[in-house]
N, C-alpha and C positions, 0 to 999 in steps of 0.2 A: 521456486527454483533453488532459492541457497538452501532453507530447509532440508531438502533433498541431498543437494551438494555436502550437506551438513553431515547426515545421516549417511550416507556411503564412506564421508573422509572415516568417519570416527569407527563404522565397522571395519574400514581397510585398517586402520589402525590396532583395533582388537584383533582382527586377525594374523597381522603380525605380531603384537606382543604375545600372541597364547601360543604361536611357531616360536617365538626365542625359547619362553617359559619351558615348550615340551622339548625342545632341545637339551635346556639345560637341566632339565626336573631328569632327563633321562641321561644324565652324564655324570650328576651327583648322588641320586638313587638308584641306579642303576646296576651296582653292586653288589648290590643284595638280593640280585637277581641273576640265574640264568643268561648271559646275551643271545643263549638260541631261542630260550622261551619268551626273551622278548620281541626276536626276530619272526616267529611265529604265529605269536600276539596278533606284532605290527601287522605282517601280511595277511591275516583272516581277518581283519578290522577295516581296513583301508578304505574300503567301501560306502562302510557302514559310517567313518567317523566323515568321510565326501558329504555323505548323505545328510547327516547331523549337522556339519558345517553349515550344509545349503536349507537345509528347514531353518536353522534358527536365525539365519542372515533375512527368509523370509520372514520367520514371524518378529525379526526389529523389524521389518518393512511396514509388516501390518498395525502394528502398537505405534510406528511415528504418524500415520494416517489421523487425519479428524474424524473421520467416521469405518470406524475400520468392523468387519464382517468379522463379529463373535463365535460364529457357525463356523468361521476359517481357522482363525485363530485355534480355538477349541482343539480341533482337528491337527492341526500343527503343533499343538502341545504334545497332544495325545502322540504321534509320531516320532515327536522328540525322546518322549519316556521309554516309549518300546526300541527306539533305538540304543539307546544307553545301557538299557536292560538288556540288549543282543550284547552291548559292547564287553557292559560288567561279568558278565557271563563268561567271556571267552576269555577273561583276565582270569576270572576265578580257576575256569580250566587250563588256565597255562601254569598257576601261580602266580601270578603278576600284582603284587600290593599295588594300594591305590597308587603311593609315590613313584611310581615307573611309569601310569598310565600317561597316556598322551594327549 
């Protein structure tokens, strides 16, 4: 049970630090950019980064497990990459450098 407990505080925790981080990543780089084509960006993405969010919070789930399903895992990676590669993709066709993305 703390394990667990363990495992949730420290993702909720990442997950708020990578929400300050893309706030402030997008306030100090953000210059250098377009704010429509970041606006753009954001709304064709929004989905897509939920989605990313939610696999990768599953596969810490799977990797803190003692015996955890390599077949799942796998699969969850694999998902993770194609979504990244939707993500990178739509940066590229905004123009969005890395330092803007979210």
């Amino acid at each position: 049970m703390k394990k667990n407990m363990i495992v949730v505080l420290a993702m909720s925790l990442g997950m708020l630090t990578m929400g300050a981080l893309t706030a402030s990543a997008a306030d100090t780089c953000g210059k250098c950019v377009d704010q429509q084509a970041i606006q753009k960006f954001t709304q064709e993405t929004d989905t897509l980064a939920s989605a990313l969010k939610a696999k990768d919070i599953e596969l810490r789930e799977q990797y803190g497990f003692e015996g955890f399903d390599t077949q799942k895992v796998g699969k969850l990676e694999t998902e993770i990459k194609e979504l990244k590669e939707k993500i990178n993709a739509s940066a590229q066709k905004h123009g969005i450098p890395a330092c803007s993305r979210g």
